[in-house]
N, C-alpha and C positions, 0 to 999 in steps of 0.2 A: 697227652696221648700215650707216652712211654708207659703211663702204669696201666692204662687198658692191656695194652699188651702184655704186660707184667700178670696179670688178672689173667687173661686167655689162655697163657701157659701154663699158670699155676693149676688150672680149674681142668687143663686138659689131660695134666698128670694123674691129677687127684682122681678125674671119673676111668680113667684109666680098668678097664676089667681086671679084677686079680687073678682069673682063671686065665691069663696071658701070664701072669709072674708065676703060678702053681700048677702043680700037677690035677688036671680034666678029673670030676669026679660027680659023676648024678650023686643027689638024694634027692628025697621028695618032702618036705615039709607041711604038714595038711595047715599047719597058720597060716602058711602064706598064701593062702586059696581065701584067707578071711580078708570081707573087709576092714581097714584098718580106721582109728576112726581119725586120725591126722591124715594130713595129706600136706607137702609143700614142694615147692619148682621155683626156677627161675630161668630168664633169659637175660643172656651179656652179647650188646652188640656196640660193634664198631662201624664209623659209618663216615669216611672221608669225602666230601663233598668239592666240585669246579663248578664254580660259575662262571658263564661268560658274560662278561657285563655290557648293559646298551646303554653308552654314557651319556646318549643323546634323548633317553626317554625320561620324561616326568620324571617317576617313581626313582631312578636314580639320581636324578635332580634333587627331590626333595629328602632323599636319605643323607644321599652325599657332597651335599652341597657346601660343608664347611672341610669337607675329608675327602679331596678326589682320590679313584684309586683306579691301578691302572684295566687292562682291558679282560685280565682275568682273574680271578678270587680265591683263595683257598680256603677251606673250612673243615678242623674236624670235629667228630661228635661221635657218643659215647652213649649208650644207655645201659641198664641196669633193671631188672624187673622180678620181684622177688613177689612170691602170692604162699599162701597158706591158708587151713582150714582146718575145724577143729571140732567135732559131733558128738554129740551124749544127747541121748535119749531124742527128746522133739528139738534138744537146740540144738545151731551149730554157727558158729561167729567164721568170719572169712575176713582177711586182707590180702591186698595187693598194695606194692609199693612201686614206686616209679622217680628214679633218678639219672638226668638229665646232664651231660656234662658236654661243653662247647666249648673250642678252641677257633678263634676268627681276629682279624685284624683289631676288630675293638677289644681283645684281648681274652682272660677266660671265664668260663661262669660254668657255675651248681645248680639245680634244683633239685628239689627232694622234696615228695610228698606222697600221700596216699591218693593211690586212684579210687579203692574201694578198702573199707572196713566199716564193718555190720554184723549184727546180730541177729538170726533168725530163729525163730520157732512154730513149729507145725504140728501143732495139738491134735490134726485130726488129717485126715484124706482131704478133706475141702477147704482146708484156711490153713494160710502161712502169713507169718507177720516178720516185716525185716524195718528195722532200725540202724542207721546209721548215713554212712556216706557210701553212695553207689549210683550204676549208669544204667535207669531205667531201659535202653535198649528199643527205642518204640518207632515203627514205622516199618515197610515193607520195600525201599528203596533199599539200590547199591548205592549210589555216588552221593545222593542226597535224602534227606528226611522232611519234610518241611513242618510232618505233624509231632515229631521228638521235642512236644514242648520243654522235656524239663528234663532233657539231655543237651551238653557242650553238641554246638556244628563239628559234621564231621568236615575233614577235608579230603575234597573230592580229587586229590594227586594220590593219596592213599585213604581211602573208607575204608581198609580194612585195621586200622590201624587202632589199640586199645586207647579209650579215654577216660580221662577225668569224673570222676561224675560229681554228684552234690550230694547234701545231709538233707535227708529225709527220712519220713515214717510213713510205711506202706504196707496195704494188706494183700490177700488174693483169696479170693472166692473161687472155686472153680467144681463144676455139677456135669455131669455127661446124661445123655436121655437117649431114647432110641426114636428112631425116625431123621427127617430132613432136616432138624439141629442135633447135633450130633456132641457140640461140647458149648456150654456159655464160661465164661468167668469172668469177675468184677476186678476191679486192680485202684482202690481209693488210695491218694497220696495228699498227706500232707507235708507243706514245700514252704518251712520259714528264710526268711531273708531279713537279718539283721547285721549287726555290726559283726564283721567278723564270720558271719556262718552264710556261706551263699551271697557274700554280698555284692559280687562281679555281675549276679545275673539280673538284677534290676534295682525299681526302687525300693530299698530300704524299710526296714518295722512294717512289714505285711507277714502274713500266715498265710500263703496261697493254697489251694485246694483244685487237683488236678485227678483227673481218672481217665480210666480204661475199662470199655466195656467192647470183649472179644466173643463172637460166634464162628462156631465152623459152621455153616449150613449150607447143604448141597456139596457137601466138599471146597467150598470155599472159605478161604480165612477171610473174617471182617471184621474191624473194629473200628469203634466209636471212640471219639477221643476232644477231653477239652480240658482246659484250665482257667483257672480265674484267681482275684483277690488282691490286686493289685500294681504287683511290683511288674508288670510285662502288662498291657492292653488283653480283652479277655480273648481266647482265641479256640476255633471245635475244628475238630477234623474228623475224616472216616479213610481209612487203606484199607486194602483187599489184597490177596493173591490166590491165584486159582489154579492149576498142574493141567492145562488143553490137553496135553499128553503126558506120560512120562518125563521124557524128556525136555516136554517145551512147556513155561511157564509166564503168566502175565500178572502185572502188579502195578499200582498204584496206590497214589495219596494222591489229598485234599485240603488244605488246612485254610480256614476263614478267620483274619484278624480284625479285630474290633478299635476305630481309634486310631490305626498305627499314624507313625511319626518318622518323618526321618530330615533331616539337617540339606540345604541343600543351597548349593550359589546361581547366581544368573550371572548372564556375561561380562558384566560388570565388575562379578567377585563381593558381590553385594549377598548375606547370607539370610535365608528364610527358612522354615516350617514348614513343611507340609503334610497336612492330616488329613485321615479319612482310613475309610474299609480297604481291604484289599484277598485277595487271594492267593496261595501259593498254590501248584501242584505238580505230580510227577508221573507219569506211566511208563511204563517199559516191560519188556521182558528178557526170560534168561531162557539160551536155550544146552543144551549138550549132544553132540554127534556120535554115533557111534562109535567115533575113531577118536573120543577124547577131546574136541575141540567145543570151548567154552566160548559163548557168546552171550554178552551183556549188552544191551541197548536200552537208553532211556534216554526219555525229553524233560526239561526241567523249566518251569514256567516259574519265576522267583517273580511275587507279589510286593514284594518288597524292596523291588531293587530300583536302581536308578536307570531314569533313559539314555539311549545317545545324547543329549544335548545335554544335559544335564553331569553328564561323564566330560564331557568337553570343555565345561563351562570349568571343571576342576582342574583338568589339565593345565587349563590356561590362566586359571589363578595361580600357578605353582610356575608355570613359566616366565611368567610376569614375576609375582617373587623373586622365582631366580635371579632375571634380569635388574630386576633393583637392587640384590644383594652385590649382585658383581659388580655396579656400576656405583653402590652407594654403601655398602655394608650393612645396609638394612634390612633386620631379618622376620620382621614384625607380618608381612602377609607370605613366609615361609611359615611361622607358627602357627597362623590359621590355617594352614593346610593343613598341616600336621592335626591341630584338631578335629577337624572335617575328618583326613583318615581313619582318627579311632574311631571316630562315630559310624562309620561304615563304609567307606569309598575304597579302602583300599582291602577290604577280607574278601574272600575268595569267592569270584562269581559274583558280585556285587553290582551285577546290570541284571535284565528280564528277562533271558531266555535261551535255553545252552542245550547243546546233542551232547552226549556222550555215546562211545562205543569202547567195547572193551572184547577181544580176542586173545583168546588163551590155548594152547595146545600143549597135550603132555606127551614128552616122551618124542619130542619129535624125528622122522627118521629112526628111530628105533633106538637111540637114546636115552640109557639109561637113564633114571633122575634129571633129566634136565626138562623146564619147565619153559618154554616160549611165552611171549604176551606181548601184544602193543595195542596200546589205550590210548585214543584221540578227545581230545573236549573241543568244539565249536560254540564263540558265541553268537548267537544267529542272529543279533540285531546289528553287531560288525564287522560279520564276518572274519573275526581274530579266532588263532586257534591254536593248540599244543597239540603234542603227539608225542609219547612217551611210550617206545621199544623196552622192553623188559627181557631178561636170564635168570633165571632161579636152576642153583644146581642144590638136589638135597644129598648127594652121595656117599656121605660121610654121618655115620651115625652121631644123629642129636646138632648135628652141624647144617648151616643153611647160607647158601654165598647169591648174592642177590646184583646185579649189575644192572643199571637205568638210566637212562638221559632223557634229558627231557630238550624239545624243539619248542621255541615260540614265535609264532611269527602273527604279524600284523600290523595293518599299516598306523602310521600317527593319528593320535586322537581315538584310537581302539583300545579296548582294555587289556590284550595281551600284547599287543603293541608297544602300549607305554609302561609293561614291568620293566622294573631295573634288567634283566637279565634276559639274552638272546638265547643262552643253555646252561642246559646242565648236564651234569657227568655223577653219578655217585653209585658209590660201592659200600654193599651192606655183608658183614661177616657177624654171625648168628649163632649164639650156640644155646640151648635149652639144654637144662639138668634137673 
């Protein structure tokens, strides 16, 4: 974490204005009215993280079960985010990079990778074609998407937060007409998944084929949306947003899966399958007040998720675990939890049905640059829930200082009940250049 800091100083010398070292002088330079056909930026943040740990919940159980640690955590973390782009004539290639650096009790770690690099070309007004690795962006949700087939989940502690995407090859049609359709466009993607390319998002040696067909009509956004071809169950959806007013807007998704599948135990700790149709979806709206205060609310019906008893039924495999490992050193039904989690029990929202709200005000008090927020998620079939108060001050050119803790409460056998973690505390220092 010292060379972060080493980085922050260096970087804050260097953007430093030189009309602060020199003597104030206008010119007017007519190039630099031109567009330029490069463009590049970055973001460097630092991001020191407390947990409070709940040493009595599952999720801590099955983390820290060969490593207790005591009742609170320290963590730091580091980002790095460099993009650039590059235009001549109909082409223009773009990247984004993203490197990830964490300091934690299990000691420290790197990653480095491309979020997006691609190559576009737009031969005409109505077709663009892009190649490469990029985040199709799909669905009309804040906290959730359920129709972003062939985008990473977001996570709904931060949705606003850049991601990952995949390699693909994808075009765009787009036609405008006069009258009650007002704009169509097509959006074909094709979505390999082989060794190596894509290969996290399912099975394997498929060529999947995935589209977007978007209308404005009547002033509303619509689109049609599905994917197929193997490596995921096929699965269509349709979202909407509409502006009732100005200021107040409503939106939804719908997304219909074919097939799904998900891993599950019975009370026993005895493990099955179970398959069939399912649905997701999502409505809400976003509203603004005159007086700058932002309101987000949505309901999210996860089709894919697990029930109460079915949540219970995990916890209690993992408790059981536990208890055998303590009493015998056996660790063999702690690893089938552990399996059971990647497959889905433990990612975010991972039961059937959640409120969110989200409150924003700027400027509060008359407060320059400071940005207020506190965001609540309930899951409503256990009634567990967070609530995460938020500080954003921007007062400092190109600089962003972000302050957050997060509450969890709920009772045992809930799913915010049994995360490892009672709180959080974390601090975000931001600088863009």
């Amino acid at each position: 974490m010292k060379s972060l800091g080493c980085i922050f100083l260096i970087l804050s010398l260097l953007m430093t204005p030189l009309s602060l070292l020199a003597e104030e002088e206008y010119t007017f330079d007519l190039s630099e009215t031109e567009k330029k056909p490069y463009h590049f930026a970055g973001y460097i943040e630092a991001k020191p993280l407390l947990f409070g740990l709940d040493r009595d919940s599952a999720l801590y159980k099955l983390r820290y079960f060969d490593n207790p640690q005591g009742q609170t955590q320290l963590e730091g973390n580091g980002r790095v985010q460099l993009e650039g782009s590059f235009e001549k004539n109909i082409f223009r290639v773009y990247a984004k990079t993203n490197t990830d650096l964490q300091s934690s009790y299990s000691g420290e770690s790197e990653r480095s990778t491309f979020y997006e690099i691609y190559a576009s070309a737009k031969p005409t007004t109505s077709w663009k074609f892009d190649v490469g690795k990029k985040t199709m962006k799909w669905g009309k949700g804040y906290a959730w998407n359920p129709v972003a087939f062939i985008d990473r989940p977001k996570d709904p502690d931060d949705p606003e937060q850049a991601m990952e995407g995949y390699v693909l090859a994808t075009a765009d049609y787009i036609k405008s007409f006069d009258g009650p359709l007002t704009t169509f466009s097509f959006t074909p993607v094709l979505f390999p998944v082989y060794d190596h390319i894509n290969d996290s998002f399912g099975n394997n040696y498929n060529l999947n084929l995935a589209g977007r067909f978007y209308f404005l009509l009547y002033d509303t956004d619509i689109d049609l949306l599905f994917m197929t071809g193997g490596s995921k169950p096929d699965r269509y959806g349709m979202d909407f947003s509409r502006n009732i007013t100005t200021n107040f807007e409503v939106h939804g998704e719908i997304a219909y899966f074919r097939n799904s599948r998900k891993n599950v135990v019975d009370a026993t700790g005895n493990r099955y399958t179970v398959e069939g149709e399912s649905v997701s979806s999502v409505i809400g709206i976003r509203h603004l007040t005159s007086f700058d205060l932002t309101t987000i609310i949505e309901y999210y019906h996860n089709g894919l998720g697990f029930s109460g008893d079915e949540m219970k039924n995990y916890y209690g495999l993992i408790n059981r675990g536990y208890d055998s490992y303590k009493s015998t050193g056996n660790t063999n039904t702690l690893i089938q939890a552990q399996q059971l989690a990647e497959s889905g029990y433990v990612r975010a929202n991972s039961m059937k049905n959640y409120l969110y709200a989200r409150f924003s005000q700027k400027e509060p008090l008359d407060i320059l640059y400071l940005t207020t927020s506190l965001t609540g998620m309930m899951n409503i079939d256990d009634q567990s829930w967070s609530l995460t108060p938020e500080l954003l001050y921007t007062g400092f050119t190109n600089w962003e200082f972000r302050l957050r803790s997060g509450i969890i409460v709920g009772r045992r056998n809930s799913e915010f009940g049994e995360k490892q973690n009672d709180y959080r505390i974390e601090l975000r220092i931001g600088y863009y250049f």
